[in-house]
TORKOL-4160 file (C-alpha; in steps of 0.2 Angstrom, whole numbers, padded with zeros to 4 digits, m for minus):
90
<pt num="1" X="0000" Y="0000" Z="0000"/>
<pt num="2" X="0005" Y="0015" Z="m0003"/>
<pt num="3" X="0002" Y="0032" Z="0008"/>
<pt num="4" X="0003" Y="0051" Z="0005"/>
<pt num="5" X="0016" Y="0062" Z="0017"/>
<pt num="6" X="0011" Y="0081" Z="0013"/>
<pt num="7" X="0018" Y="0098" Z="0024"/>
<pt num="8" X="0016" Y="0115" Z="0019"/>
<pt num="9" X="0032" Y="0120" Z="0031"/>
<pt num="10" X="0030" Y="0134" Z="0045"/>
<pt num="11" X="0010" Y="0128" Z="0042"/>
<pt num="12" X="0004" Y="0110" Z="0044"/>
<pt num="13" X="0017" Y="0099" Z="0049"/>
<pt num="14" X="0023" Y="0082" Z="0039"/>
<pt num="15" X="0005" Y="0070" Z="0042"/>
<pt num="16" X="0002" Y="0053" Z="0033"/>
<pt num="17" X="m0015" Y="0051" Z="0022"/>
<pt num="18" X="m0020" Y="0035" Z="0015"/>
<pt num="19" X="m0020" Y="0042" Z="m0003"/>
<pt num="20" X="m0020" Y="0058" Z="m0011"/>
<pt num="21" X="m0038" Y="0062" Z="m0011"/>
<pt num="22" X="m0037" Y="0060" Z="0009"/>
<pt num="23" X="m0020" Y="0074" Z="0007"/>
<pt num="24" X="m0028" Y="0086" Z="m0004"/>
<pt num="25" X="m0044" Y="0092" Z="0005"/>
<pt num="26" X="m0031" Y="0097" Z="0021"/>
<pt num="27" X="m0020" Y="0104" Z="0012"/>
<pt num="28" X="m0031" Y="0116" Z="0002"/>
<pt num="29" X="m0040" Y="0122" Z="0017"/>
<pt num="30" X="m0025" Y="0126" Z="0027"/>
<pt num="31" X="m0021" Y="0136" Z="0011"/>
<pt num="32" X="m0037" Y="0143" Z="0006"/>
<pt num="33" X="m0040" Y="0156" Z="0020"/>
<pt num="34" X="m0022" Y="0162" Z="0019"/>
<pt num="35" X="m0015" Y="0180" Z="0014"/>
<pt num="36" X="m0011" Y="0173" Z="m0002"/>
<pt num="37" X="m0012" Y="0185" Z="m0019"/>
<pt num="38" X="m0025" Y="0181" Z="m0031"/>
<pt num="39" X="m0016" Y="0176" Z="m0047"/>
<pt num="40" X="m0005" Y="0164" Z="m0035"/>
<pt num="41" X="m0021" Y="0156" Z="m0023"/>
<pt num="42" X="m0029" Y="0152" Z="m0042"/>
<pt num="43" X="m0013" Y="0141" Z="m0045"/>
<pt num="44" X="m0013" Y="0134" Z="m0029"/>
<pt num="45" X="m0032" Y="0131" Z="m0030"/>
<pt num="46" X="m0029" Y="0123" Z="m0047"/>
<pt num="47" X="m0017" Y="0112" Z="m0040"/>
<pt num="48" X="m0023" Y="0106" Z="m0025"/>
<pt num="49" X="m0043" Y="0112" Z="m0022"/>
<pt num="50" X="m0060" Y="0106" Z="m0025"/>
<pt num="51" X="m0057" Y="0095" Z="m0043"/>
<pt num="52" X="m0039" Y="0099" Z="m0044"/>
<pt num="53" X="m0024" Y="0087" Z="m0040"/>
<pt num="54" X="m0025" Y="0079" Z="m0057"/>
<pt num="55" X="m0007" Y="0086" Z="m0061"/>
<pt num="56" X="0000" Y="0082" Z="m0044"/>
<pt num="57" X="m0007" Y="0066" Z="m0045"/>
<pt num="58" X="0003" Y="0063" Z="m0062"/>
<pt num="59" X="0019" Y="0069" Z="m0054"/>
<pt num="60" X="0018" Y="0057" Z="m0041"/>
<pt num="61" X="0015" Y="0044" Z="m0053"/>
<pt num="62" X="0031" Y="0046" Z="m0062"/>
<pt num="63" X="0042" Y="0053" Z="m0048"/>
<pt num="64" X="0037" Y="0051" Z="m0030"/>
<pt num="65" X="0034" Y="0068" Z="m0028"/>
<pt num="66" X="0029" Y="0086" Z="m0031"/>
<pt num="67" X="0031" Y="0103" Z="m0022"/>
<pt num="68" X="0029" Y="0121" Z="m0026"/>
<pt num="69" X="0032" Y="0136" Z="m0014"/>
<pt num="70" X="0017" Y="0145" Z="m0005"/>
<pt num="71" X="0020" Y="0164" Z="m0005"/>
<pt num="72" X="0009" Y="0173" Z="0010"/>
<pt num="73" X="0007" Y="0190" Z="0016"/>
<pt num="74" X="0010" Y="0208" Z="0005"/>
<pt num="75" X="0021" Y="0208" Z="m0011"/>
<pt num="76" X="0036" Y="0215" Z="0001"/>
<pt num="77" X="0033" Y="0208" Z="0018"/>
<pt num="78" X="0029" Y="0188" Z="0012"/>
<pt num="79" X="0036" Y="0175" Z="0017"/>
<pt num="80" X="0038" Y="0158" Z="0008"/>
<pt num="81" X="0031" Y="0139" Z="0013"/>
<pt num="82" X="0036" Y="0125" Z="0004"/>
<pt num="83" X="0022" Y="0113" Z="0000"/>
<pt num="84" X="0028" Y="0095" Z="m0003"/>
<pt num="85" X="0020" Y="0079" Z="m0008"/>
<pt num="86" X="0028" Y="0061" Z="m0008"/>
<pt num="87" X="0024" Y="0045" Z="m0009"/>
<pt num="88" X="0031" Y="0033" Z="0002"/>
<pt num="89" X="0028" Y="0012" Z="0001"/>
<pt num="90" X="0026" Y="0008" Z="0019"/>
């Protein structure tokens, strides 16, 4: 079997989900209510919200993994959060 470890660091910590459509609902709602800019929450919504994950997913497939850098607060004072997805065969 294989499970899902996904962080957004300085955010959620490292947690272990069953599969990926466990991962991305968490994810996306410590994300969503966030000080994000718009043009950047409509990525992050693409790639992890409601109906999104199909990419990630496809990453995961072929590599293990896939992480992207959530930037939060005003253009000069944010600060940035790594999200990262693996995959990991218990």
């Amino acid at each position: 079997m294989t499970t899902v470890r996904a962080e957004i660091e300085g955010i959620m910590a490292p947690t272990l989900f069953p599969s990926l459509d466990h991962a991305l609902p968490v994810l996306w709602e410590h994300v969503r209510e966030l000080a994000v800019r718009e043009a950047h929450r409509d990525f992050i919504r693409i790639c992890l919200g409601p109906g999104g994950g199909e990419g990630v997913a496809h990453c995961l497939s072929r590599g293990g993994s896939w992480s992207t850098t959530l930037y939060v607060g005003e253009l000069t004072g944010w600060t940035a959060h790594p999200i990262t997805i693996t995959t990991r065969t218990p």
